[in-house]
N, CA, C, O and CB atoms as a CASP TS submission, in Angstrom:
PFRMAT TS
TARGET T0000
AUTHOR 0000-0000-0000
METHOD Language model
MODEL 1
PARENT N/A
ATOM      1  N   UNK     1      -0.466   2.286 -24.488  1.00  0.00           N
ATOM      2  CA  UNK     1       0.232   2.019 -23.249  1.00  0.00           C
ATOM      3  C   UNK     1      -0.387   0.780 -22.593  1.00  0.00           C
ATOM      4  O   UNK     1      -1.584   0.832 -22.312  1.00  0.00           O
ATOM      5  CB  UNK     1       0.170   3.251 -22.300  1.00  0.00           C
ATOM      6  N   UNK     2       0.232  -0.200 -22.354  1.00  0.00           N
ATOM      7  CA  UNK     2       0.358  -1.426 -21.723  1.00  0.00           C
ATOM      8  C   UNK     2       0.431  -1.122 -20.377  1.00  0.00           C
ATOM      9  O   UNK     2       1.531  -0.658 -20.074  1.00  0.00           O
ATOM     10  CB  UNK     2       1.465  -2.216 -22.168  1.00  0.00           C
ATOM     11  N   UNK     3      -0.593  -1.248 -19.183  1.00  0.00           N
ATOM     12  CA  UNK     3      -0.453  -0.966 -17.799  1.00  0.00           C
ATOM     13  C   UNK     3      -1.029  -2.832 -17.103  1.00  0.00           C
ATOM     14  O   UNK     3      -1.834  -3.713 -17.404  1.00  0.00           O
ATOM     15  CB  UNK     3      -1.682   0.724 -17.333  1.00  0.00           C
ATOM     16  N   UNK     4       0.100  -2.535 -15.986  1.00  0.00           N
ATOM     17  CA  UNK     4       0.022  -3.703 -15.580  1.00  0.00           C
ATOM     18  C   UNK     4       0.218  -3.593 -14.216  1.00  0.00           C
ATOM     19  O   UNK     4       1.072  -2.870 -13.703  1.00  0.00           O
ATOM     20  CB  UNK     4       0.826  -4.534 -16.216  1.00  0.00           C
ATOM     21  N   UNK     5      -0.868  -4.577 -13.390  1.00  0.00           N
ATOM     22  CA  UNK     5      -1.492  -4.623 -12.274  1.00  0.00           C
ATOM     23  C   UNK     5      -0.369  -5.542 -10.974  1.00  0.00           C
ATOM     24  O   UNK     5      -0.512  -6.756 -11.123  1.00  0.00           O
ATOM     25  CB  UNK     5      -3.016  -5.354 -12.708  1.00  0.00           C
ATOM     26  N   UNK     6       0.594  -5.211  -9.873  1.00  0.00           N
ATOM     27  CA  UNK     6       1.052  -6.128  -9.254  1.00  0.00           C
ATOM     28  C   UNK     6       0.862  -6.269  -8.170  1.00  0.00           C
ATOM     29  O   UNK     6       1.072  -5.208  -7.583  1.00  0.00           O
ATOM     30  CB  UNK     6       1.944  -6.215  -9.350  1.00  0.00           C
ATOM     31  N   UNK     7       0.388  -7.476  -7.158  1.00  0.00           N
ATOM     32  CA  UNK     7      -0.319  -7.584  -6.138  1.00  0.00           C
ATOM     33  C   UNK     7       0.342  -7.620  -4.808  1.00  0.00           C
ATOM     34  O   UNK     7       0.335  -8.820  -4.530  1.00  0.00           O
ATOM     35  CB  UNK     7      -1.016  -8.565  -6.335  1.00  0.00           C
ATOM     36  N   UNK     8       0.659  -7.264  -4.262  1.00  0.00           N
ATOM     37  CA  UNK     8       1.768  -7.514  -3.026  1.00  0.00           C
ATOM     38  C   UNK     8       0.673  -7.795  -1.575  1.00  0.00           C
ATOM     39  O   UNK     8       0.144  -7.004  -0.794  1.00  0.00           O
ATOM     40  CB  UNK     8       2.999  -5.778  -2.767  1.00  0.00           C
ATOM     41  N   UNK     9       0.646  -9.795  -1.712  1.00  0.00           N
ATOM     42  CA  UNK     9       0.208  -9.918   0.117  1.00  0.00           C
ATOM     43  C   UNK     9       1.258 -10.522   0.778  1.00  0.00           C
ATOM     44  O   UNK     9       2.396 -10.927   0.544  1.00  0.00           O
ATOM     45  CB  UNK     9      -1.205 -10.948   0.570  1.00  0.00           C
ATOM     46  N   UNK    10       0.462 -10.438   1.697  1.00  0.00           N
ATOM     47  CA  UNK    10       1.894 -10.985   2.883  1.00  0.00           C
ATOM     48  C   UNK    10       1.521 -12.281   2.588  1.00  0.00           C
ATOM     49  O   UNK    10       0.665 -12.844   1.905  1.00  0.00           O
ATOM     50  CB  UNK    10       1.920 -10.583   4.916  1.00  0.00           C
ATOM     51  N   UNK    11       2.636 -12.640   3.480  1.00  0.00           N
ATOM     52  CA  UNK    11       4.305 -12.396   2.865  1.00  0.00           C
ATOM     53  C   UNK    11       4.537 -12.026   1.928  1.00  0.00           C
ATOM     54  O   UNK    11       4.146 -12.692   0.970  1.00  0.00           O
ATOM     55  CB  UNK    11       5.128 -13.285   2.695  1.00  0.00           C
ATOM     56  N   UNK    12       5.130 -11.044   1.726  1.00  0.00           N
ATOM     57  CA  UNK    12       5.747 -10.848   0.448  1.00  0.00           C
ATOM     58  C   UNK    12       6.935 -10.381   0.586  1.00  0.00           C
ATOM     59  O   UNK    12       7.225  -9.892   1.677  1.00  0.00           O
ATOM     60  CB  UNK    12       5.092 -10.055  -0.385  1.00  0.00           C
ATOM     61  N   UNK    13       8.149 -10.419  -0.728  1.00  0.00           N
ATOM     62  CA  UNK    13       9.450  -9.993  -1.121  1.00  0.00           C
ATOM     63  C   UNK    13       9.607  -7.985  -0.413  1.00  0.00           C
ATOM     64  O   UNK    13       9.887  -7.306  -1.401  1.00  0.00           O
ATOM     65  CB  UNK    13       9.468 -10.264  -3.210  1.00  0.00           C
ATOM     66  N   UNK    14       9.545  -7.430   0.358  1.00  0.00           N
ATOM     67  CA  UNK    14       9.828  -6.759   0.753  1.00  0.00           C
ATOM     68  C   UNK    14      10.730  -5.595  -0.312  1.00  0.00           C
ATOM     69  O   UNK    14      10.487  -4.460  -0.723  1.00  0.00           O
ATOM     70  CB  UNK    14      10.186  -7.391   1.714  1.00  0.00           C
ATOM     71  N   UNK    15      11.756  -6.471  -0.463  1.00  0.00           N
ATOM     72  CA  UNK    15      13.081  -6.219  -1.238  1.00  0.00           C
ATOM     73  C   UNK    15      12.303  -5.536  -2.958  1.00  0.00           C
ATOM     74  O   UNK    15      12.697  -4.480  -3.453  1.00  0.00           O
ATOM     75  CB  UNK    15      14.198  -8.123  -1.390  1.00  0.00           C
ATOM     76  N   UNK    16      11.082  -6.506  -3.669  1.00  0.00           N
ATOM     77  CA  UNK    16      10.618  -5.839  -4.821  1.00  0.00           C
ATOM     78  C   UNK    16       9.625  -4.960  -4.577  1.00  0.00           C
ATOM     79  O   UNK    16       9.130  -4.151  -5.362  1.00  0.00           O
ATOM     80  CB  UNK    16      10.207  -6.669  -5.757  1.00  0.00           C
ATOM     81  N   UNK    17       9.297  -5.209  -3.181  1.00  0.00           N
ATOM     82  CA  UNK    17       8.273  -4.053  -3.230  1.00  0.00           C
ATOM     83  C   UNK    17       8.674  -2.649  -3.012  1.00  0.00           C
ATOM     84  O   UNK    17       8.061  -1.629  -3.325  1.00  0.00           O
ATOM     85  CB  UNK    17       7.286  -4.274  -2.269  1.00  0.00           C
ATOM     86  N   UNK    18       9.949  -2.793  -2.346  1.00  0.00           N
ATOM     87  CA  UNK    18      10.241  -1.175  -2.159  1.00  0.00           C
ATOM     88  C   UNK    18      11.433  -0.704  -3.292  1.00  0.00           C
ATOM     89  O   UNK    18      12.056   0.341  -3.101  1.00  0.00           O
ATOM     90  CB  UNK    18      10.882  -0.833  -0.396  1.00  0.00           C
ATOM     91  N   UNK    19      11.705  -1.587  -4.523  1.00  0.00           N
ATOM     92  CA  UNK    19      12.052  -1.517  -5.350  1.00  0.00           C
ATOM     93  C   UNK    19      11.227  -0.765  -6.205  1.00  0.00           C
ATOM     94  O   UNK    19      11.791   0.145  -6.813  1.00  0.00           O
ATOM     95  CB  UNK    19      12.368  -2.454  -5.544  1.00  0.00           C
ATOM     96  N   UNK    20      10.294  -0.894  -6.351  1.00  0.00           N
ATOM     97  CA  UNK    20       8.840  -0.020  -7.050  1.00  0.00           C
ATOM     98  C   UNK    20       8.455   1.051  -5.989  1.00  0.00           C
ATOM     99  O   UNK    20       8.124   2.225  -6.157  1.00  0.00           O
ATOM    100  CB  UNK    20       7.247  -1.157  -7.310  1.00  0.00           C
ATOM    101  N   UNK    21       8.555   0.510  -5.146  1.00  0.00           N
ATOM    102  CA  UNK    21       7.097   2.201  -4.094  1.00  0.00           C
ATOM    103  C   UNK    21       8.683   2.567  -2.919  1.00  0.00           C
ATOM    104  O   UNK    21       8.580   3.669  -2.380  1.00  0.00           O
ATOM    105  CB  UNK    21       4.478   0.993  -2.258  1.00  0.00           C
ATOM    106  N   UNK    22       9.305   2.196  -2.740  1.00  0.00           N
ATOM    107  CA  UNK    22      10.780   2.762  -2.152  1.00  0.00           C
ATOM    108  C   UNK    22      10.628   4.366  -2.032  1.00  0.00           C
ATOM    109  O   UNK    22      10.631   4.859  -0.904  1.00  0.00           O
ATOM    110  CB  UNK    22      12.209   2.372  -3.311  1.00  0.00           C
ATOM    111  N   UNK    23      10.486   5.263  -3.269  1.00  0.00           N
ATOM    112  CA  UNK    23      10.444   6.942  -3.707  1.00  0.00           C
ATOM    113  C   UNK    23       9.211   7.055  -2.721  1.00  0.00           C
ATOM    114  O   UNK    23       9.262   7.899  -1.827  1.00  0.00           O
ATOM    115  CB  UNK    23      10.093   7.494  -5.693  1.00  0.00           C
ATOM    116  N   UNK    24       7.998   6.158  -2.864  1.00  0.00           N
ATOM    117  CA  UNK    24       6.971   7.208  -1.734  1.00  0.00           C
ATOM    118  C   UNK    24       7.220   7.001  -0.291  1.00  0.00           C
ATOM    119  O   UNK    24       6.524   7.662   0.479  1.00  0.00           O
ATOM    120  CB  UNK    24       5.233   6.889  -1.843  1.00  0.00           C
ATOM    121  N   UNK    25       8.013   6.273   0.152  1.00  0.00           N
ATOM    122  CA  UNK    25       8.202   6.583   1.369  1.00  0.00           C
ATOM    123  C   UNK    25       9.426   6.974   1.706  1.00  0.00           C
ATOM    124  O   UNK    25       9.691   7.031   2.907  1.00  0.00           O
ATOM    125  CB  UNK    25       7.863   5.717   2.057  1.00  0.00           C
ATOM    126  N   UNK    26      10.256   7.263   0.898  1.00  0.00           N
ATOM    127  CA  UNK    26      11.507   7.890   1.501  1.00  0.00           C
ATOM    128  C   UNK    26      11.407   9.468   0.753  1.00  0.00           C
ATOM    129  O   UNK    26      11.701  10.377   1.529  1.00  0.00           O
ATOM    130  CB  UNK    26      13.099   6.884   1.060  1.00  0.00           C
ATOM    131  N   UNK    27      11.137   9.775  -0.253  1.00  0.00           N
ATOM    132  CA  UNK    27      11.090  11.287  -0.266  1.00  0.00           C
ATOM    133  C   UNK    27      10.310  12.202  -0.101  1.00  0.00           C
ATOM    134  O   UNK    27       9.174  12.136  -0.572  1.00  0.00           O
ATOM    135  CB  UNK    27      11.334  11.641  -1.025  1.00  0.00           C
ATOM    136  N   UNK    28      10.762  13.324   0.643  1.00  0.00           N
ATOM    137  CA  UNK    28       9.960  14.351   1.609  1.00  0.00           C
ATOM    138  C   UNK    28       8.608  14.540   0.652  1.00  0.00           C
ATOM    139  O   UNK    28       7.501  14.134   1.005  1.00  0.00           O
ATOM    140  CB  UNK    28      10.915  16.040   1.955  1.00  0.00           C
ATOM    141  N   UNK    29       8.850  15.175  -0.532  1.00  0.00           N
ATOM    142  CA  UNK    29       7.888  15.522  -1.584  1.00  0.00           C
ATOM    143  C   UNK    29       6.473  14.037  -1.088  1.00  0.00           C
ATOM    144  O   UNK    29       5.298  14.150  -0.737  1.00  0.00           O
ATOM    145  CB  UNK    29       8.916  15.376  -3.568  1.00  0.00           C
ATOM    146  N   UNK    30       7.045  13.240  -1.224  1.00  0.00           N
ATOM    147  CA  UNK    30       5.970  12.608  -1.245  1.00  0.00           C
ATOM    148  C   UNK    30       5.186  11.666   0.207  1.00  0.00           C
ATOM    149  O   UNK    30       4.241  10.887   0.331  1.00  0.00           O
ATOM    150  CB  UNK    30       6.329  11.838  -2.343  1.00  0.00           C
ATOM    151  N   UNK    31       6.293  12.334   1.184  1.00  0.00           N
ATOM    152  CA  UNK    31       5.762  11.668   2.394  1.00  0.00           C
ATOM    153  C   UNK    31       4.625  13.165   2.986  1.00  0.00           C
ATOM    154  O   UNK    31       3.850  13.172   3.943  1.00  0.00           O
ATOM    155  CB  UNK    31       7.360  11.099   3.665  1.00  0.00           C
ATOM    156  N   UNK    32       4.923  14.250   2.023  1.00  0.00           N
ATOM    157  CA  UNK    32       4.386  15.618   2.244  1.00  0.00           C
ATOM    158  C   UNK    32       2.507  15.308   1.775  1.00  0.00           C
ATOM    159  O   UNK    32       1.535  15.750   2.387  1.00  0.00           O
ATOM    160  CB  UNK    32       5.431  16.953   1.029  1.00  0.00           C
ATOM    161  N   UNK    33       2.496  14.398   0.484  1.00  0.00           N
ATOM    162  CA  UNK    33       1.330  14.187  -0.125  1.00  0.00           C
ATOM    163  C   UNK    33       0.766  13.052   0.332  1.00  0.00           C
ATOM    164  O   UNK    33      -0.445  12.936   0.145  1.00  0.00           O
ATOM    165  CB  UNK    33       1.432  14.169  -1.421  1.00  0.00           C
ATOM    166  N   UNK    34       1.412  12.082   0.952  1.00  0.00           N
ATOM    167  CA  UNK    34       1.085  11.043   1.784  1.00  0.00           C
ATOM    168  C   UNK    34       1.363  10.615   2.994  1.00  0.00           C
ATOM    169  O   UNK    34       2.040   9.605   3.184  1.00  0.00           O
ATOM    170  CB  UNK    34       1.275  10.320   1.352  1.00  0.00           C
ATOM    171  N   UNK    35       0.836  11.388   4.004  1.00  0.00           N
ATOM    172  CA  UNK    35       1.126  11.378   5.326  1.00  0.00           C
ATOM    173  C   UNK    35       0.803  10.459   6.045  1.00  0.00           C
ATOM    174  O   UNK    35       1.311  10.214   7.139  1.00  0.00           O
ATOM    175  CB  UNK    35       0.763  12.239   5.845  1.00  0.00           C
ATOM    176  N   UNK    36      -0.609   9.481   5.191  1.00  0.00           N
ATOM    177  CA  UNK    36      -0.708   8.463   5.560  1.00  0.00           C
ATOM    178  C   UNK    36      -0.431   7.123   5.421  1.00  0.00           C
ATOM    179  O   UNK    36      -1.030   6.184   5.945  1.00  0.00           O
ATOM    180  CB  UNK    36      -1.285   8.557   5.603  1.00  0.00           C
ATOM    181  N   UNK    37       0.615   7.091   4.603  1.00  0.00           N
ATOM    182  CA  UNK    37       1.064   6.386   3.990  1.00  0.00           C
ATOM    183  C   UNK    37       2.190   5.308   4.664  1.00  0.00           C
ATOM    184  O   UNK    37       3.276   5.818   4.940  1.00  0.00           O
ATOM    185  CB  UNK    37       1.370   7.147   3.098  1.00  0.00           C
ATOM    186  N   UNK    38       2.013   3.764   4.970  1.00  0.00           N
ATOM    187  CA  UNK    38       2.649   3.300   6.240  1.00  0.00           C
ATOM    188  C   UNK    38       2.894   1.539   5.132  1.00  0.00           C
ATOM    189  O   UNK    38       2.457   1.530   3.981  1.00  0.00           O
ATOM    190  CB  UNK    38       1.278   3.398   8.147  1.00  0.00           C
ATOM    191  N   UNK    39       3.335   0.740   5.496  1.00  0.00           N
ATOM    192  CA  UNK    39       3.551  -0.483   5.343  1.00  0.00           C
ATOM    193  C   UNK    39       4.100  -1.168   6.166  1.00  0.00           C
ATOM    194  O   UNK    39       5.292  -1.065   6.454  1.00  0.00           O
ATOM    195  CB  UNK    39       4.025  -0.656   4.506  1.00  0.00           C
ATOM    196  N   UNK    40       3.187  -2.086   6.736  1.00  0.00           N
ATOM    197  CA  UNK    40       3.515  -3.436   7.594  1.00  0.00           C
ATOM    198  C   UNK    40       3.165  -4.216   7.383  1.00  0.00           C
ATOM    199  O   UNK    40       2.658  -4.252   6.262  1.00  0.00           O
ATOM    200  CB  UNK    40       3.333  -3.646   8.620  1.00  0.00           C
ATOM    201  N   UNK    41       3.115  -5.447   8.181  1.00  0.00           N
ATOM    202  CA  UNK    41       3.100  -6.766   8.134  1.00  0.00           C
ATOM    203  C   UNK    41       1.379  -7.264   7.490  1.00  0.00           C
ATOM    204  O   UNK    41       1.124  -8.340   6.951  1.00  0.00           O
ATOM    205  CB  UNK    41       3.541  -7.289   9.773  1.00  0.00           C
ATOM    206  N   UNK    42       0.469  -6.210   7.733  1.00  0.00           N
ATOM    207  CA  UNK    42      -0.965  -6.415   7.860  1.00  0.00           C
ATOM    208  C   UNK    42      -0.977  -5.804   6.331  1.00  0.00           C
ATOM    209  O   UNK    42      -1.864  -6.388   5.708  1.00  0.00           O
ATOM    210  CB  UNK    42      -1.910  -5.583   9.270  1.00  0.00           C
ATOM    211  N   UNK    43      -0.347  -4.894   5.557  1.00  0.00           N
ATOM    212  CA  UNK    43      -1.007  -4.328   4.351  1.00  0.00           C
ATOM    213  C   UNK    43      -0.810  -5.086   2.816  1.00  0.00           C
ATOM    214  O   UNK    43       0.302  -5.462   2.447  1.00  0.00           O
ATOM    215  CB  UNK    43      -0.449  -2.867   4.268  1.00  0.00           C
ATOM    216  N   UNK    44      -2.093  -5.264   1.942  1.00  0.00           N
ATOM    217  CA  UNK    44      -1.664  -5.551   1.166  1.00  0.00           C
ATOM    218  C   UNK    44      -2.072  -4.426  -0.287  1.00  0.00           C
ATOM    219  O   UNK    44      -3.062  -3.698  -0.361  1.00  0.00           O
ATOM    220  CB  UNK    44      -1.951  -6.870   1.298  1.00  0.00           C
ATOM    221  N   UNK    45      -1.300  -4.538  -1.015  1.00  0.00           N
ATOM    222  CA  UNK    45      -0.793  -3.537  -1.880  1.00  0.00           C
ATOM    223  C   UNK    45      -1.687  -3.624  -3.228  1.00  0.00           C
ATOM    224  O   UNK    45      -2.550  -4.498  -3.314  1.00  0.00           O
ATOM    225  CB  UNK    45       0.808  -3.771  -2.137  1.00  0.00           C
ATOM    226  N   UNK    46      -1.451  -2.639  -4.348  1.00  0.00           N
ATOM    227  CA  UNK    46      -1.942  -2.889  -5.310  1.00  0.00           C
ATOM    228  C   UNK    46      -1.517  -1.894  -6.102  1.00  0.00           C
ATOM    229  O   UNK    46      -2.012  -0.774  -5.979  1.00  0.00           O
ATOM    230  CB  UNK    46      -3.125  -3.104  -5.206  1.00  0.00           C
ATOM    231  N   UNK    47      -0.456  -2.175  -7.109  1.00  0.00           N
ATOM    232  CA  UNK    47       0.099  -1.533  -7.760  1.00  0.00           C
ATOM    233  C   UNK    47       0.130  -1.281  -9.372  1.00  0.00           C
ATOM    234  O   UNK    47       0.049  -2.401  -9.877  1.00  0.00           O
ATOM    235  CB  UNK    47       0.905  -1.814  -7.329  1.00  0.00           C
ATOM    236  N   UNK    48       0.205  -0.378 -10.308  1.00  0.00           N
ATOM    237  CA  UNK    48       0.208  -0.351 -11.664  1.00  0.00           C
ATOM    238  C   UNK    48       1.243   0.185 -12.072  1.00  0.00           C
ATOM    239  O   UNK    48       1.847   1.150 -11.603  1.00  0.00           O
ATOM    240  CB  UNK    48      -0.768   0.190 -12.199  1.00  0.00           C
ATOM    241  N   UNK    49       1.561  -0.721 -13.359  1.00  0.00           N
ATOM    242  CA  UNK    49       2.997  -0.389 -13.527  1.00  0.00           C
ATOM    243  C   UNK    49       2.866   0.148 -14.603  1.00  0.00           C
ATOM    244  O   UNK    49       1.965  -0.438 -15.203  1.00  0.00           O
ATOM    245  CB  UNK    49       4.038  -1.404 -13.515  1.00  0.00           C
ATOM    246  N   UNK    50       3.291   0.984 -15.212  1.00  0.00           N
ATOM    247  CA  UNK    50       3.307   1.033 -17.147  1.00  0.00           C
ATOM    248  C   UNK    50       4.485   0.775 -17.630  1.00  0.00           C
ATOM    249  O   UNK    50       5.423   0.408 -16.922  1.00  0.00           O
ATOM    250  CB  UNK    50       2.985   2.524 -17.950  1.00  0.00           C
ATOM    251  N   UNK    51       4.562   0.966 -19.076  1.00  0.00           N
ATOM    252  CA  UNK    51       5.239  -0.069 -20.313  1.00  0.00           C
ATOM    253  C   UNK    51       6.834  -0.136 -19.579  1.00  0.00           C
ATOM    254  O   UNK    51       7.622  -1.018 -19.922  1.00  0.00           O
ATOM    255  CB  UNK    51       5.252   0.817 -22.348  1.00  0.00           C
ATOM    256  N   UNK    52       7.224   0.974 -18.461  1.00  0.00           N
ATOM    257  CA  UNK    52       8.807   1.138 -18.259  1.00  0.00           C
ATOM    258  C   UNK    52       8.562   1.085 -16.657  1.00  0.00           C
ATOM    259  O   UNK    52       9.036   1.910 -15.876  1.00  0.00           O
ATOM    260  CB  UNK    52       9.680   2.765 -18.985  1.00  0.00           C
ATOM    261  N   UNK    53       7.800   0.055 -16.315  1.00  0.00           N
ATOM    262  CA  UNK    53       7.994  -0.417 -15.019  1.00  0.00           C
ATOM    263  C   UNK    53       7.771   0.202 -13.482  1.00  0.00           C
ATOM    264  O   UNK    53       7.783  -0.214 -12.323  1.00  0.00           O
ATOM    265  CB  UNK    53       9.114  -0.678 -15.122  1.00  0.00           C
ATOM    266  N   UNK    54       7.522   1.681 -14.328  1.00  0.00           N
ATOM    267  CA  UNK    54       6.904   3.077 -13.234  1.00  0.00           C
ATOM    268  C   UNK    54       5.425   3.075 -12.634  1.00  0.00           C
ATOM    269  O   UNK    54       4.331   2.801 -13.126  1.00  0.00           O
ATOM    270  CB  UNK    54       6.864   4.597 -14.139  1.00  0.00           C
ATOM    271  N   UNK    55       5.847   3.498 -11.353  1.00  0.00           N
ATOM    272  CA  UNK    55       4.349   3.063 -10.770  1.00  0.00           C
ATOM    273  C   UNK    55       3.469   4.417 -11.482  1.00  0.00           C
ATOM    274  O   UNK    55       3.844   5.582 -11.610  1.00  0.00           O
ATOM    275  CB  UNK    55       4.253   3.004  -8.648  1.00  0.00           C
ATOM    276  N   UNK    56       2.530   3.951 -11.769  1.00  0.00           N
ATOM    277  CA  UNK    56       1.415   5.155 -11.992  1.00  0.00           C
ATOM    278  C   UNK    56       0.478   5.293 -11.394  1.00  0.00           C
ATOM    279  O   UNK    56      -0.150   6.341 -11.547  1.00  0.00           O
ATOM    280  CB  UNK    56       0.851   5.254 -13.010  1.00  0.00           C
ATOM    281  N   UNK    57      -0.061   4.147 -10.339  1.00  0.00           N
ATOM    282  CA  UNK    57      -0.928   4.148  -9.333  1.00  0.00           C
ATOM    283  C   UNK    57      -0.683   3.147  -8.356  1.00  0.00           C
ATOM    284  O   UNK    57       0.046   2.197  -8.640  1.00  0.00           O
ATOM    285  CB  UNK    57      -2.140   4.052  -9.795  1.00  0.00           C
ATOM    286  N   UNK    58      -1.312   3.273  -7.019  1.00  0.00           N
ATOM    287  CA  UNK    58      -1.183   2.461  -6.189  1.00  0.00           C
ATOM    288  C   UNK    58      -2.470   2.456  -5.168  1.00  0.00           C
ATOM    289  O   UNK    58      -3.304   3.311  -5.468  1.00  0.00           O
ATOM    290  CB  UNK    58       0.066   2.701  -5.659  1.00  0.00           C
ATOM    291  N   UNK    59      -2.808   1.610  -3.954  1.00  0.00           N
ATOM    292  CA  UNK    59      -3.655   1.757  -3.164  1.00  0.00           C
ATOM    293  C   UNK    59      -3.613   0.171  -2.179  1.00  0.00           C
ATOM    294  O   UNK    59      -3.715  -0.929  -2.721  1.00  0.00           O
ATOM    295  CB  UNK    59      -4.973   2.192  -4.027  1.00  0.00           C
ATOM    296  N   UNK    60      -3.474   0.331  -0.947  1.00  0.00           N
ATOM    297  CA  UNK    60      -3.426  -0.682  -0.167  1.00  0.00           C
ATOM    298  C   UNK    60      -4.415  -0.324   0.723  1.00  0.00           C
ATOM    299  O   UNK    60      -4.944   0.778   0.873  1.00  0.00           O
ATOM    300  CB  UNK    60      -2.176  -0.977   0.368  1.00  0.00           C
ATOM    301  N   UNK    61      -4.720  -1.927   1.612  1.00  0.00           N
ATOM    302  CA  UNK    61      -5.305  -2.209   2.922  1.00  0.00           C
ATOM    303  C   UNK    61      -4.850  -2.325   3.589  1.00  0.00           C
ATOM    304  O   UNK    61      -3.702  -2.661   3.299  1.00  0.00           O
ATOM    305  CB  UNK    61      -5.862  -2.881   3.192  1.00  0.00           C
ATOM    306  N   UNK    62      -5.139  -2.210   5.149  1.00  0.00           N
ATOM    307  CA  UNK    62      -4.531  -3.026   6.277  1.00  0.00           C
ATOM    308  C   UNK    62      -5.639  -4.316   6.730  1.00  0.00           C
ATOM    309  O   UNK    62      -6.779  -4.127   6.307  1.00  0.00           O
ATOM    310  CB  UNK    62      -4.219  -1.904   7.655  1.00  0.00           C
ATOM    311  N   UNK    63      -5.465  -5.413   7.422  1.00  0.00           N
ATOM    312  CA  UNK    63      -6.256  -6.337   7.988  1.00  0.00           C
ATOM    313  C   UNK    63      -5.937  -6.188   9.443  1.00  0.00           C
ATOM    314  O   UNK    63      -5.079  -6.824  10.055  1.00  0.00           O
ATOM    315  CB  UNK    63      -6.045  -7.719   7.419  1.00  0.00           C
ATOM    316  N   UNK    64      -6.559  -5.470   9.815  1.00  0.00           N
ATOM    317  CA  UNK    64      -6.890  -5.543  11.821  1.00  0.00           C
ATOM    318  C   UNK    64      -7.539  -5.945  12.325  1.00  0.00           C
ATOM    319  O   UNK    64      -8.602  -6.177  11.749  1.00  0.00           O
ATOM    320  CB  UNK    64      -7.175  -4.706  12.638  1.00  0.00           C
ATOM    321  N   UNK    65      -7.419  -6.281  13.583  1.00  0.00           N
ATOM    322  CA  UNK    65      -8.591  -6.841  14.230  1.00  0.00           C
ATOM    323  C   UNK    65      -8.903  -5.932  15.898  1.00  0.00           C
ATOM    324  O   UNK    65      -8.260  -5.879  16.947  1.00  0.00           O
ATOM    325  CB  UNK    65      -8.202  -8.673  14.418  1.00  0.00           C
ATOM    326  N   UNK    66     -10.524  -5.174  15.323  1.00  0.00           N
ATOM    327  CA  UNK    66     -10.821  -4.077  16.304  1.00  0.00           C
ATOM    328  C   UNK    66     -12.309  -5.203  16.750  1.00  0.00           C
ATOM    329  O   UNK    66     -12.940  -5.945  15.997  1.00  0.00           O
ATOM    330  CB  UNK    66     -11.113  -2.072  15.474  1.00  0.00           C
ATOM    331  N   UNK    67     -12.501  -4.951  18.212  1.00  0.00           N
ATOM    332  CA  UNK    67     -13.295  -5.556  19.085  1.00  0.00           C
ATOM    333  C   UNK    67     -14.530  -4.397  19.063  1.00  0.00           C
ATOM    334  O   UNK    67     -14.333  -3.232  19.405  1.00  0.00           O
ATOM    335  CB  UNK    67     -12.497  -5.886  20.565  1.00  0.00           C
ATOM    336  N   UNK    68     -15.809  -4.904  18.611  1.00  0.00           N
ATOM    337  CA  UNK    68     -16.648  -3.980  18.903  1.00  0.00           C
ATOM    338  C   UNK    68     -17.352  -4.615  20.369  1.00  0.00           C
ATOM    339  O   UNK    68     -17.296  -5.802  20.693  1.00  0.00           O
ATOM    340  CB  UNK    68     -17.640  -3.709  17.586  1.00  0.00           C
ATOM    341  N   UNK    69     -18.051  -3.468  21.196  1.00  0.00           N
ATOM    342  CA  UNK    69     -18.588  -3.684  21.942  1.00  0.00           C
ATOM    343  C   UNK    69     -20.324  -3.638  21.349  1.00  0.00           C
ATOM    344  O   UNK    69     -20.793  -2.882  20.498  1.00  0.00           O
ATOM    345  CB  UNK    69     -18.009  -2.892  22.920  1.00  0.00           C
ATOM    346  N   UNK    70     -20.931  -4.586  22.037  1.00  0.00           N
ATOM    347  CA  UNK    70     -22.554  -4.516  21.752  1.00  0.00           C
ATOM    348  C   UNK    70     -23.351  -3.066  21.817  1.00  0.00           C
ATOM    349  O   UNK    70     -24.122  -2.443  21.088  1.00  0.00           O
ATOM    350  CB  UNK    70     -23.288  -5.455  22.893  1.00  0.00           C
ATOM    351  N   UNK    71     -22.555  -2.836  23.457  1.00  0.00           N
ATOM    352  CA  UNK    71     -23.293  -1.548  23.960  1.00  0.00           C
ATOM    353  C   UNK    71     -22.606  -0.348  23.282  1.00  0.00           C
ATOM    354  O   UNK    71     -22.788   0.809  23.659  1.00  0.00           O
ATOM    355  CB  UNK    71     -23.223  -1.376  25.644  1.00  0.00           C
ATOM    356  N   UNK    72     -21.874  -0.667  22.348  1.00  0.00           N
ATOM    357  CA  UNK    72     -21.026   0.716  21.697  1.00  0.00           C
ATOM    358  C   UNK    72     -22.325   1.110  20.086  1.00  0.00           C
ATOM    359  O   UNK    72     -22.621   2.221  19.647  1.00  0.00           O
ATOM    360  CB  UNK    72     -18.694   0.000  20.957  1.00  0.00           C
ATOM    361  N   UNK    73     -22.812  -0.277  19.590  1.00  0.00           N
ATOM    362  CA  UNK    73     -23.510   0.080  18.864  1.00  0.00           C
ATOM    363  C   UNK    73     -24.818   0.541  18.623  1.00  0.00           C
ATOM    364  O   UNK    73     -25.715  -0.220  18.986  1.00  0.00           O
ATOM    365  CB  UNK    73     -23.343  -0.422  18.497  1.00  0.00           C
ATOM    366  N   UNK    74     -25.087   1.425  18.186  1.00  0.00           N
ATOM    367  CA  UNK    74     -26.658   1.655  18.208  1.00  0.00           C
ATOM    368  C   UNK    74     -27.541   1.370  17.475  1.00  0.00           C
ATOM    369  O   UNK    74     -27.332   1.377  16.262  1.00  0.00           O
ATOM    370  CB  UNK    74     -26.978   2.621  18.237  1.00  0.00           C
ATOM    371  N   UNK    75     -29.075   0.956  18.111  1.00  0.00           N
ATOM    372  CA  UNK    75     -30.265   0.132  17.168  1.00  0.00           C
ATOM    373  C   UNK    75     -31.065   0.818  16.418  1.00  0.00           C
ATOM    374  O   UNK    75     -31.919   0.247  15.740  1.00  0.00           O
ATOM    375  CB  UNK    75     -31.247  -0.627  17.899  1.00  0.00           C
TER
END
């Protein structure tokens, strides 16, 4: 089995990405196993495809930007 790696950053084609990962966020079954599971403008993706184009794995980031305070951290 031939597995193959596809990278989705922003910008990206929207249209192929939910062509491949489309099923985990629209069906219950799997919004049930992935509750956390979200895509916006900030995430980038990482997908494996095998020999018939099916995802067999996946895993993304988000890039935010959180403000720490000095006095929030401890020495």
């Amino acid at each position: 089995m031939n597995e193959r790696l596809v990278l989705f950053f922003p910008p990206y084609k929207k249209s192929q990405f939910y062509q491949l990962m489309g099923a985990f966020f629209a069906e219950r079954v799997y919004q049930q196993q992935f509750p956390y599971l979200v895509n916006d403008e900030n995430c980038y993706w990482y997908v494996i495809l095998d020999d018939e184009k099916r995802v067999t794995a996946f895993s993304y980031y988000f890039i935010c930007q959180i403000k720490l305070d000095k006095s929030s951290l401890s020495t």
